[in-house]
C-alpha positions in Angstrom: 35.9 -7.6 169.9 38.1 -4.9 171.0 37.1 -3.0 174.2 38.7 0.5 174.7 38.9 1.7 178.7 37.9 5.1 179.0 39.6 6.8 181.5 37.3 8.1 184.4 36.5 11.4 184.1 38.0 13.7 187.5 35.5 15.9 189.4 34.4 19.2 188.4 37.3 22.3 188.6 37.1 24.1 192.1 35.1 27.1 190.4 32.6 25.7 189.5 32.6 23.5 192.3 32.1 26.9 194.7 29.7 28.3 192.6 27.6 25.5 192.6 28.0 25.4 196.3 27.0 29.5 196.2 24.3 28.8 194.6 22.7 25.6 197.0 23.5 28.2 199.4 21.3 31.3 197.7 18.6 28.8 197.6 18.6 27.4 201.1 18.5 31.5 202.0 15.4 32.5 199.9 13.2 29.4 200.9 14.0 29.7 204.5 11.1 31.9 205.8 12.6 33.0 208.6 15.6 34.2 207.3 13.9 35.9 204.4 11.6 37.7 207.0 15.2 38.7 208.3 16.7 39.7 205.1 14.0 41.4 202.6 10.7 41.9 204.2 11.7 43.3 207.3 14.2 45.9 205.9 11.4 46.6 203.2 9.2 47.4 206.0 11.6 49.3 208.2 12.0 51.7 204.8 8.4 52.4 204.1 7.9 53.2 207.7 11.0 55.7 208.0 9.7 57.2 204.8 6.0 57.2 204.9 5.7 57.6 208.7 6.0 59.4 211.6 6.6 56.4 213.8 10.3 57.1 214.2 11.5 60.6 213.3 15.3 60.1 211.3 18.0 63.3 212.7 18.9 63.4 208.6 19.9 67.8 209.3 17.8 69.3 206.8 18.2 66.2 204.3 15.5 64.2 202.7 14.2 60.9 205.1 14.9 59.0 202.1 18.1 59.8 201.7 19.5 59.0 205.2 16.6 55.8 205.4 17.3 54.0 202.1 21.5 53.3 202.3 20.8 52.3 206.0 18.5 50.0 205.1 20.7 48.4 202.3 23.5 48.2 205.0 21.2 46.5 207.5 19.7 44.1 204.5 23.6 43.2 204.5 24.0 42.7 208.2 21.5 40.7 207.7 22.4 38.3 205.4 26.5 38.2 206.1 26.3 38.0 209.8 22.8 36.9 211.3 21.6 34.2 208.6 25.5 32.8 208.2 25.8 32.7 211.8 22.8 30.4 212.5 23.3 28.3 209.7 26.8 27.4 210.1 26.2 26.8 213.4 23.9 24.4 213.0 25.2 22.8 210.3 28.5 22.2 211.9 26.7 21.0 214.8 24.9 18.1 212.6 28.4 17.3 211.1 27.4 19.0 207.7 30.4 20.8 208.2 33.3 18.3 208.6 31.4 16.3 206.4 31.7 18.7 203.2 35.0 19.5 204.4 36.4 16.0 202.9 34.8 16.2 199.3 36.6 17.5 196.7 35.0 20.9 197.7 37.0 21.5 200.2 37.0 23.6 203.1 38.6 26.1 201.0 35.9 25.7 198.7 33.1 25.5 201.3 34.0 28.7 202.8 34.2 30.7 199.2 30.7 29.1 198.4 29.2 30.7 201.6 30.7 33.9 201.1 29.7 33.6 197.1 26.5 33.1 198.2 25.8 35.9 200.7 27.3 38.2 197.3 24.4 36.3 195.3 21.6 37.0 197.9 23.1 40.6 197.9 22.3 41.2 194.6 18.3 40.3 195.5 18.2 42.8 198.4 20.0 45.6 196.4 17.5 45.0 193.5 14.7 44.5 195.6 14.8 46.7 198.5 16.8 49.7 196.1 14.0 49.1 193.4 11.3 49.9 196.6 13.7 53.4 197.4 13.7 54.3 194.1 9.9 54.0 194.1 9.6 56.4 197.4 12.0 59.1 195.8 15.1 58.2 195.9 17.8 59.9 194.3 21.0 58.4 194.7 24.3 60.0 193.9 26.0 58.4 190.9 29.5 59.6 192.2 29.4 57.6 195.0 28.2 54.3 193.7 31.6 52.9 193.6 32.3 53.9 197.3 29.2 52.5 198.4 30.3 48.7 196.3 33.1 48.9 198.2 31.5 49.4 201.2 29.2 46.5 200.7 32.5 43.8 200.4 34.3 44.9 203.4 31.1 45.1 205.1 30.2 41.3 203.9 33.7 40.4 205.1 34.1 41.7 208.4 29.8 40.5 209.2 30.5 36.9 207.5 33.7 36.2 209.5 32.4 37.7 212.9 29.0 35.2 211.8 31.8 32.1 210.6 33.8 33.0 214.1 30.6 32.6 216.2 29.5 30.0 214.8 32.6 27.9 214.5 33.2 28.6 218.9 29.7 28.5 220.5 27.2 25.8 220.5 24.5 25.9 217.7 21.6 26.7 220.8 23.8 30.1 222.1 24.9 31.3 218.2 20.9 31.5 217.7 20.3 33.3 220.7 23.2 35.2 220.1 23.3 36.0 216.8 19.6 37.2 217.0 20.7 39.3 220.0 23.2 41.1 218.5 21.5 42.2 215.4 18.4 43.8 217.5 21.5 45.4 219.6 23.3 46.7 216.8 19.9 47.5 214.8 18.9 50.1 217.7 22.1 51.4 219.0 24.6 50.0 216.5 24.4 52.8 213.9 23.9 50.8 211.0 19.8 52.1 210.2 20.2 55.6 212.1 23.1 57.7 211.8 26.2 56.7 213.9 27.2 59.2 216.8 30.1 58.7 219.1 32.0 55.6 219.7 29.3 53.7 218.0 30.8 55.2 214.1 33.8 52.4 215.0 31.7 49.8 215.5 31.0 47.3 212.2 27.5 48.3 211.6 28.2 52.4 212.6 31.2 51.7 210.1 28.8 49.9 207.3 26.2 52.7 207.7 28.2 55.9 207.5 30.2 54.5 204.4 26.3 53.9 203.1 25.2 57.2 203.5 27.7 59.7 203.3 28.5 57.7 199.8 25.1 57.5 198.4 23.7 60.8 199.5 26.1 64.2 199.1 29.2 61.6 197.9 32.3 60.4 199.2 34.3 62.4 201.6 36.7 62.0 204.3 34.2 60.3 206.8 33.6 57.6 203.9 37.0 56.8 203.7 37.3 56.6 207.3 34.2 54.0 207.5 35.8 52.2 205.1 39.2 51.9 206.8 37.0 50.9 210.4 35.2 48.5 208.0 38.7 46.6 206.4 40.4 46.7 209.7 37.2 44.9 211.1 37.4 42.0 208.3 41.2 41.5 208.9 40.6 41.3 212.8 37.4 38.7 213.0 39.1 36.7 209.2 42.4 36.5 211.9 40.4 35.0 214.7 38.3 32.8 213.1 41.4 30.9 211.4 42.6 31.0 214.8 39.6 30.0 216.5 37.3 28.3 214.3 35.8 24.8 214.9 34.9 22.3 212.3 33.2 19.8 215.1 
């Protein structure tokens, strides 16, 4: 009897390698509670009560609540899941060894840092269908024209919040990147121009960035002050992306 050796077959190509890391992400996101309390149902609640309240009055100068309300929730449903959820997780995964541990599989750090980012796109999608299904419900009438702005707007915004979450949570401990992490998004959520319109200094800030490009895109279209957003938005990304390859910390 003849036997034939077969050779052993090599792992899976790096794409789908990432996606299927993306998508043990996405799933880790919608079954934790706490970060989908974070993510969907506290945005969704923020909107109805902008919209259907008096509870907080919106400065929107002469336009429609829903107008001004419903692309600064979208931007905040991205904080959200970019900066605050990646930030907690990654810190405590690297502090369990998760980190350095999937970095030496045939995924890659490489590969382990596209999954996460993939990921954050995926759960994205949910919010935008969820929470924009909920606007469109309350009256919303986004503009068409700026739909492609406002895209745009969502990837540097995912980019500058996941790096400035992968760069906090690659430096601090796992204990001070919840605190802090938590922290920040109540500070930027009140006074960081991301769910009420930007005044000031606080328009160059990520979130005042992420929110302007949201709502001047979305509601009379994209102008000037888009563009602008979207230039404070990419120079953000290239800044925190350059300091956490400097700075990050596997262990």
């Amino acid at each position: 009897m003849t036997v034939t050796l077969q050779p052993h077959a090599g792992g899976a190509p790096w794409p789908r390698r990432v996606a299927a890391h993306a998508g043990f992400e996405l799933r880790n996101l919608i079954r934790n509670g706490e970060q989908l309390l974070l993510t969907l149902i506290l945005p969704a609640l923020m909107l109805v009560v902008l919209v259907r309240t008096d509870l907080i009055r919106l400065d929107t100068d002469g336009a429609p609540v829903i107008d001004v309300a419903a692309p600064g929730v979208l931007a905040l449903a991205v904080m959200s899941t970019a900066f605050t959820s990646q930030a907690i997780s990654t810190g405590f995964d690297r502090r369990a060894g998760a980190l350095r541990l999937l970095a030496t599989t045939p995924l890659g750090r490489t590969g382990l840092l596209g999954g996460k980012v993939l990921g954050v796109f995926a759960m994205e999608a949910v919010q935008v269908v969820i929470l924009g299904g909920l606007a469109l419900a309350l009256g919303w009438q986004p503009n068409p024209a700026g739909i492609g702005a406002a895209l745009l707007a969502v990837v540097l915004g995912t980019g500058a919040f996941t790096a400035m979450a992968l760069l906090l949570a690659g430096t601090l401990r796992a204990e001070a990147v919840l605190a802090g992490a938590n922290l920040l998004w109540l500070l930027l959520v009140v006074g960081g121009g991301i769910l009420l319109p930007a005044a000031g200094p606080t328009r160059f800030l990520p979130s005042g960035a992420l929110g302007e490009a949201m709502r001047t895109a979305l509601g009379p279209g994209p102008s000037g002050a888009t563009w602008i957003a979207l230039a404070v938005l990419a120079a953000w990304t290239v800044l925190f992306s350059a300091a956490t390859v400097r700075w990050f910390k596997w262990d």
